[in-house]
N, CA, C and O atoms as CSV, one atom per row, in Angstrom:
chain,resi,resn,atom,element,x,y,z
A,1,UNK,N,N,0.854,-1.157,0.000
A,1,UNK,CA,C,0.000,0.000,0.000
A,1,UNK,C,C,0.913,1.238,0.000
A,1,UNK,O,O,1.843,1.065,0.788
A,2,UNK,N,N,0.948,2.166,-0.485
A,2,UNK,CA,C,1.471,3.660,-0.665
A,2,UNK,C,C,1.750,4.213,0.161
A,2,UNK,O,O,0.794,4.373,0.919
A,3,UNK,N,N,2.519,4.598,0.446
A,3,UNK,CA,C,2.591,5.595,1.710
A,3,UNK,C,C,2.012,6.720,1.757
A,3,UNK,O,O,2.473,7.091,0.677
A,4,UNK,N,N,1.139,7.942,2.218
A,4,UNK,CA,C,0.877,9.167,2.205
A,4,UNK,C,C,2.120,9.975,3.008
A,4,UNK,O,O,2.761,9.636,4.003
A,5,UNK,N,N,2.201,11.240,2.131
A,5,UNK,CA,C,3.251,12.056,3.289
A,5,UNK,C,C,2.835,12.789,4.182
A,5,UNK,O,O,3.591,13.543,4.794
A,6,UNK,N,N,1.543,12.700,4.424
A,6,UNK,CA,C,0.613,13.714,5.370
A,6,UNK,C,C,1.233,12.570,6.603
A,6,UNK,O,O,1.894,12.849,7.603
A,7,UNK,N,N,0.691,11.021,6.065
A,7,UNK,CA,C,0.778,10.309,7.368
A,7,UNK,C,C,2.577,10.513,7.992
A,7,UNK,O,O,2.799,10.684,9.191
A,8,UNK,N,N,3.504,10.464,7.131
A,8,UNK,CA,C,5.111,10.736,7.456
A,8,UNK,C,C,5.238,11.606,8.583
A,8,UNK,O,O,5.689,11.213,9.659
A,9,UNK,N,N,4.705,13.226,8.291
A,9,UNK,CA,C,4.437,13.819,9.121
A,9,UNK,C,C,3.645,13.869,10.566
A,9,UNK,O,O,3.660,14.843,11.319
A,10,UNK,N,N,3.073,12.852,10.764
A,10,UNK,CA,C,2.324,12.672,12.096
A,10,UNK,C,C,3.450,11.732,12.834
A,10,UNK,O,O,3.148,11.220,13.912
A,11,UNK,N,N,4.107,11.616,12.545
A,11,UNK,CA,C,5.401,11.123,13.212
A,11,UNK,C,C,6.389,11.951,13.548
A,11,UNK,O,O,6.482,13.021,12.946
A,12,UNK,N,N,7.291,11.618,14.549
A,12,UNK,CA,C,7.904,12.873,15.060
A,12,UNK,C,C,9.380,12.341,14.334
A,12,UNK,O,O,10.071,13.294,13.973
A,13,UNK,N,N,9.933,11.095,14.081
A,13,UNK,CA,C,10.942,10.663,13.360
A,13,UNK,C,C,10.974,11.691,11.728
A,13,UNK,O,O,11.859,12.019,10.938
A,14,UNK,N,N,9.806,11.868,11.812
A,14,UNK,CA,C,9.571,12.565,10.097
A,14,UNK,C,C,9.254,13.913,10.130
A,14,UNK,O,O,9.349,14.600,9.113
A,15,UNK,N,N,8.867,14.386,11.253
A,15,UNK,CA,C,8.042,16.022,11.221
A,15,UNK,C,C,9.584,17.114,11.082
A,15,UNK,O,O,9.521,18.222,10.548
A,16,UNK,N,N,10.683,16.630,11.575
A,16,UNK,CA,C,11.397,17.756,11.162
A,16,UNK,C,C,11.802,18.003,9.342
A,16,UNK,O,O,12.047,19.105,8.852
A,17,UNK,N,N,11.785,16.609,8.533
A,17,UNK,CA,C,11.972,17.325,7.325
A,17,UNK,C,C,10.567,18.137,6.973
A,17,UNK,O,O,9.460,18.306,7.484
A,18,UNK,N,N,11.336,18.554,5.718
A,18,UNK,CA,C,10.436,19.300,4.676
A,18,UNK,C,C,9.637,18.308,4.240
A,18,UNK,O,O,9.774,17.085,4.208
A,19,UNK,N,N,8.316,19.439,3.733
A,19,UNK,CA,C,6.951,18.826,2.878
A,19,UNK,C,C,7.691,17.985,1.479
A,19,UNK,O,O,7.327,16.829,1.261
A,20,UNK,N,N,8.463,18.470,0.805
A,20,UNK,CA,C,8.949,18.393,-0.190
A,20,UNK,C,C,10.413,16.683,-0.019
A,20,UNK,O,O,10.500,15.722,-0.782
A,21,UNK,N,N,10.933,16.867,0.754
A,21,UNK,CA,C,11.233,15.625,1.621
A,21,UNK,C,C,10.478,14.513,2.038
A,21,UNK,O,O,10.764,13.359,1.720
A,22,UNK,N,N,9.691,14.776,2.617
A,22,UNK,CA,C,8.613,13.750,2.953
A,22,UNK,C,C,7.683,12.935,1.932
A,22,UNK,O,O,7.232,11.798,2.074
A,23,UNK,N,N,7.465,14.128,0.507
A,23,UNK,CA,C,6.708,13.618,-0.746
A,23,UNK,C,C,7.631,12.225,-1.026
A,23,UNK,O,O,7.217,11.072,-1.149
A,24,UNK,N,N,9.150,12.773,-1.092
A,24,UNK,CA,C,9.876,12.037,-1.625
A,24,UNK,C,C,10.209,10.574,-1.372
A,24,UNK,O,O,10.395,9.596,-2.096
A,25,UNK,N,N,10.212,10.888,0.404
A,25,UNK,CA,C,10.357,9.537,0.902
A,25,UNK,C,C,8.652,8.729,0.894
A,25,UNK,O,O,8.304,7.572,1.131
A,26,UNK,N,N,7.881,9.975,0.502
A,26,UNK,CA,C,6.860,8.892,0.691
A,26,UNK,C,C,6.767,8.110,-0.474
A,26,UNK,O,O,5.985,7.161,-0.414
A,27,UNK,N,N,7.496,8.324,-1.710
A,27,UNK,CA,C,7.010,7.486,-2.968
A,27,UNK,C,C,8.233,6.532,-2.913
A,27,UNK,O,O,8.144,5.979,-4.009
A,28,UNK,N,N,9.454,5.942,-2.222
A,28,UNK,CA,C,9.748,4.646,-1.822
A,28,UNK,C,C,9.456,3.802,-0.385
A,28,UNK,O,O,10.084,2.802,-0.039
A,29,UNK,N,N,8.582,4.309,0.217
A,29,UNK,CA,C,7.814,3.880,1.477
A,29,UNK,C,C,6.583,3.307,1.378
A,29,UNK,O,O,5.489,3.825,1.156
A,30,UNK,N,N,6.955,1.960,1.606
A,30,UNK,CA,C,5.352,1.136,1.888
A,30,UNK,C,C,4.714,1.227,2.860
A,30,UNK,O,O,5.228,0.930,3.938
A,31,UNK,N,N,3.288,1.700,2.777
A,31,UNK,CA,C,2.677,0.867,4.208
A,31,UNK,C,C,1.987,-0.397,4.283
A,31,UNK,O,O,1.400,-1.005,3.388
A,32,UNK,N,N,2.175,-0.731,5.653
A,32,UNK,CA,C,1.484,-2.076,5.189
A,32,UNK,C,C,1.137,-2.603,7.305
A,32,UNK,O,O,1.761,-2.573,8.366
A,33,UNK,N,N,-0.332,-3.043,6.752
A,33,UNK,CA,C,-1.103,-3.438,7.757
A,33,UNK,C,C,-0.681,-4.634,8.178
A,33,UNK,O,O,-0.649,-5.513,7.316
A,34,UNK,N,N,-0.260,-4.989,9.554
A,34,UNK,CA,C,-0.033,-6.447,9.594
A,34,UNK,C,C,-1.059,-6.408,10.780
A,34,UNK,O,O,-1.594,-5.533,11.461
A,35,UNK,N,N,-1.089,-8.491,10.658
A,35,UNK,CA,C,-2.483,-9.025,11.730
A,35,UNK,C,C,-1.047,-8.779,13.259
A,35,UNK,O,O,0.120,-8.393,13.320
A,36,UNK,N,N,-2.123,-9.300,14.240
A,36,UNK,CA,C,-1.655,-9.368,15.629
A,36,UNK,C,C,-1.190,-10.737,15.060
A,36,UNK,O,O,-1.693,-11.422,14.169
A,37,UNK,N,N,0.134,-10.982,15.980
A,37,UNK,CA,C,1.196,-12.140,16.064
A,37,UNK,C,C,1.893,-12.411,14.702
A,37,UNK,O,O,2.310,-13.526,14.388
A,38,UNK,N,N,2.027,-10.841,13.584
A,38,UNK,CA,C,2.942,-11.451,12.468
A,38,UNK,C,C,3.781,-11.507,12.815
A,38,UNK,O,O,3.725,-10.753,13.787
A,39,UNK,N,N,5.183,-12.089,12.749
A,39,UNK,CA,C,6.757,-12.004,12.681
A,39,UNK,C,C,7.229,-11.252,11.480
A,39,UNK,O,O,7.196,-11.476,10.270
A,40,UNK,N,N,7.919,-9.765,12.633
A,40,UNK,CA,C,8.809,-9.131,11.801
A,40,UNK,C,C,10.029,-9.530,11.280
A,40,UNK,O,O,10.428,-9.280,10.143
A,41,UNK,N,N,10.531,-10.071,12.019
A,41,UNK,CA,C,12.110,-10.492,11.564
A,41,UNK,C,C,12.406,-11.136,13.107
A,41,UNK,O,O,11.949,-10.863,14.217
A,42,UNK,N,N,13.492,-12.222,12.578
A,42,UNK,CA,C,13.759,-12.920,13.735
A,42,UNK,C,C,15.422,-12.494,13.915
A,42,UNK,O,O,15.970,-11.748,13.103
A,43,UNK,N,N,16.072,-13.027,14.991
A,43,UNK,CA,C,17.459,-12.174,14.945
A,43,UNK,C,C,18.523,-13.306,14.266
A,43,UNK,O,O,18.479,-14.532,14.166
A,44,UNK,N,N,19.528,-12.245,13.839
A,44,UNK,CA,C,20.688,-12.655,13.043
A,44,UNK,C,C,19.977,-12.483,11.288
A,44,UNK,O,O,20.859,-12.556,10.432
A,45,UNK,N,N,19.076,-12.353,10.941
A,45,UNK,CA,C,18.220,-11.861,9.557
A,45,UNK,C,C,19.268,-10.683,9.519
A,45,UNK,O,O,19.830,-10.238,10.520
A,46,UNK,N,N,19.481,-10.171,8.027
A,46,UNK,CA,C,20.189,-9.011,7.694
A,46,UNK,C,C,19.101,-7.955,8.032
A,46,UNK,O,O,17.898,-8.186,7.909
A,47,UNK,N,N,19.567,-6.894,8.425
A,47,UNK,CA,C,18.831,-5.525,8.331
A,47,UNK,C,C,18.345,-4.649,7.686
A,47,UNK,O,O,18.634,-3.452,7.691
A,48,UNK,N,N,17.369,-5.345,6.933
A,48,UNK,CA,C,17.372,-4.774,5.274
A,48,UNK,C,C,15.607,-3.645,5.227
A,48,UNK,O,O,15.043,-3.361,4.170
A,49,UNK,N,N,15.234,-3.331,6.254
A,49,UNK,CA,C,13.796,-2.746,6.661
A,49,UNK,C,C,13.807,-2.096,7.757
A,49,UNK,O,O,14.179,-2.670,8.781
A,50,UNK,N,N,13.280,-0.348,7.790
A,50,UNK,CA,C,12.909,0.388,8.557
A,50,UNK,C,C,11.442,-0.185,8.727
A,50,UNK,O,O,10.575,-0.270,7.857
A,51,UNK,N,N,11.350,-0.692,10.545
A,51,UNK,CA,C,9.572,-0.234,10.549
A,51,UNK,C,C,9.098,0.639,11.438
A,51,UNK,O,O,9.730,0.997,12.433
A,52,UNK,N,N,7.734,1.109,11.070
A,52,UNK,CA,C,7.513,2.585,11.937
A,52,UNK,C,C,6.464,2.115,12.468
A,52,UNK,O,O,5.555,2.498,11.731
A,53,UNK,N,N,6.021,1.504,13.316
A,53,UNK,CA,C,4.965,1.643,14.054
A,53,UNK,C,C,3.884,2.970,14.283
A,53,UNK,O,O,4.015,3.936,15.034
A,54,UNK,N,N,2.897,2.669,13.446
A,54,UNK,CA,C,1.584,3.966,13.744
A,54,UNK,C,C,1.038,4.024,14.814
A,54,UNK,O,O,0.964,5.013,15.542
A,55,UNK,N,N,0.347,2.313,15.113
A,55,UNK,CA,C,-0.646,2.373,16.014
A,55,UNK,C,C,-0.105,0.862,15.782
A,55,UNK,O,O,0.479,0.334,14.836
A,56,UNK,N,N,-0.573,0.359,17.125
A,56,UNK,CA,C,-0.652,-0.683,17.895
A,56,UNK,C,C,0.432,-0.954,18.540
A,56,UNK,O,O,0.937,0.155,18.717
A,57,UNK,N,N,1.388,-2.052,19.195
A,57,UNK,CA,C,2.452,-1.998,19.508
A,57,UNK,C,C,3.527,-3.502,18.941
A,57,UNK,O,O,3.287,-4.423,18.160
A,58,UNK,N,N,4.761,-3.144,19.793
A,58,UNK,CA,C,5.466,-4.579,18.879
A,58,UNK,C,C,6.096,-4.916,20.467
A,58,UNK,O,O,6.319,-4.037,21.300
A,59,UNK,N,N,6.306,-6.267,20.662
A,59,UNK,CA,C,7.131,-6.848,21.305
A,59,UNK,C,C,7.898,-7.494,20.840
A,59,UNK,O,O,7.722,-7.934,19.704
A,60,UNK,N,N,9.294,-7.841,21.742
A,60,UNK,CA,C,10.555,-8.218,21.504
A,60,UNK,C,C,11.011,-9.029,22.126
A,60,UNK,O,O,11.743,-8.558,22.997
A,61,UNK,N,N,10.922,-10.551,22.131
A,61,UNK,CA,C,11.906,-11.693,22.160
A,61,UNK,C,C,13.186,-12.291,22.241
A,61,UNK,O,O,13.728,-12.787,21.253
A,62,UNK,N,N,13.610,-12.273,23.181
A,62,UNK,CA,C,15.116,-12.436,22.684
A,62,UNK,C,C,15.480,-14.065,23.887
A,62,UNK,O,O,15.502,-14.187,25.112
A,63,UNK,N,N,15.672,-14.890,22.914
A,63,UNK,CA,C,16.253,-16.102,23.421
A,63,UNK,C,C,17.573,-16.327,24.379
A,63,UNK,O,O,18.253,-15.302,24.332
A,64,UNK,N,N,18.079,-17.182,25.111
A,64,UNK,CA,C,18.548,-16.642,25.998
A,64,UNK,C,C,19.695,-18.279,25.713
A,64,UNK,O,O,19.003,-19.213,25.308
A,65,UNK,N,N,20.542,-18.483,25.804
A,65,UNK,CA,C,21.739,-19.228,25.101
A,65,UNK,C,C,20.566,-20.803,25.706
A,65,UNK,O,O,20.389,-21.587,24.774
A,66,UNK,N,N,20.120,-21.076,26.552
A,66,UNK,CA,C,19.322,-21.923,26.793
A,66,UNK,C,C,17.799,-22.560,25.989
A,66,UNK,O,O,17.135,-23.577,26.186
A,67,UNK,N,N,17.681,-21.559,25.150
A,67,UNK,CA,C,16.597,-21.302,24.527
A,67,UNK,C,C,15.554,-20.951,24.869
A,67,UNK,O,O,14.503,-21.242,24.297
A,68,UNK,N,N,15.661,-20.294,25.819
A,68,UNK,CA,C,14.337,-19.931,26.860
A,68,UNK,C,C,13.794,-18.493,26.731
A,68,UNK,O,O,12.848,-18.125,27.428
């Protein structure tokens, strides 16, 4: 789904650029709705994705040499 740059701006990571900045990044920026319990990325995955959380929240997992 497209990004809008109105929405860029309701973020505070994004409100200091320019209108004209924000158009820009908004036309290589996806949005995209995920369900409750998708998997973003698990660790040691390359780092290849900014995500911005709008609304809802994310938790974080981290295994422990035991696997626990």
């Amino acid at each position: 789904m497209p990004c809008d740059a109105k929405m860029l701006a309701k973020n505070e990571l994004f409100e200091q650029l320019t209108e004209e900045d924000r158009a820009q990044l908004a036309l290589v920026v996806d949005r995209r709705e995920l369900p409750a319990g998708t998997t973003l990325f698990q660790a040691g995955e390359p780092g290849e994705s900014l995500f911005v959380v709008s609304s809802g929240e994310v938790e974080l997992f981290i295994k422990d040499t035991a696997g626990q």
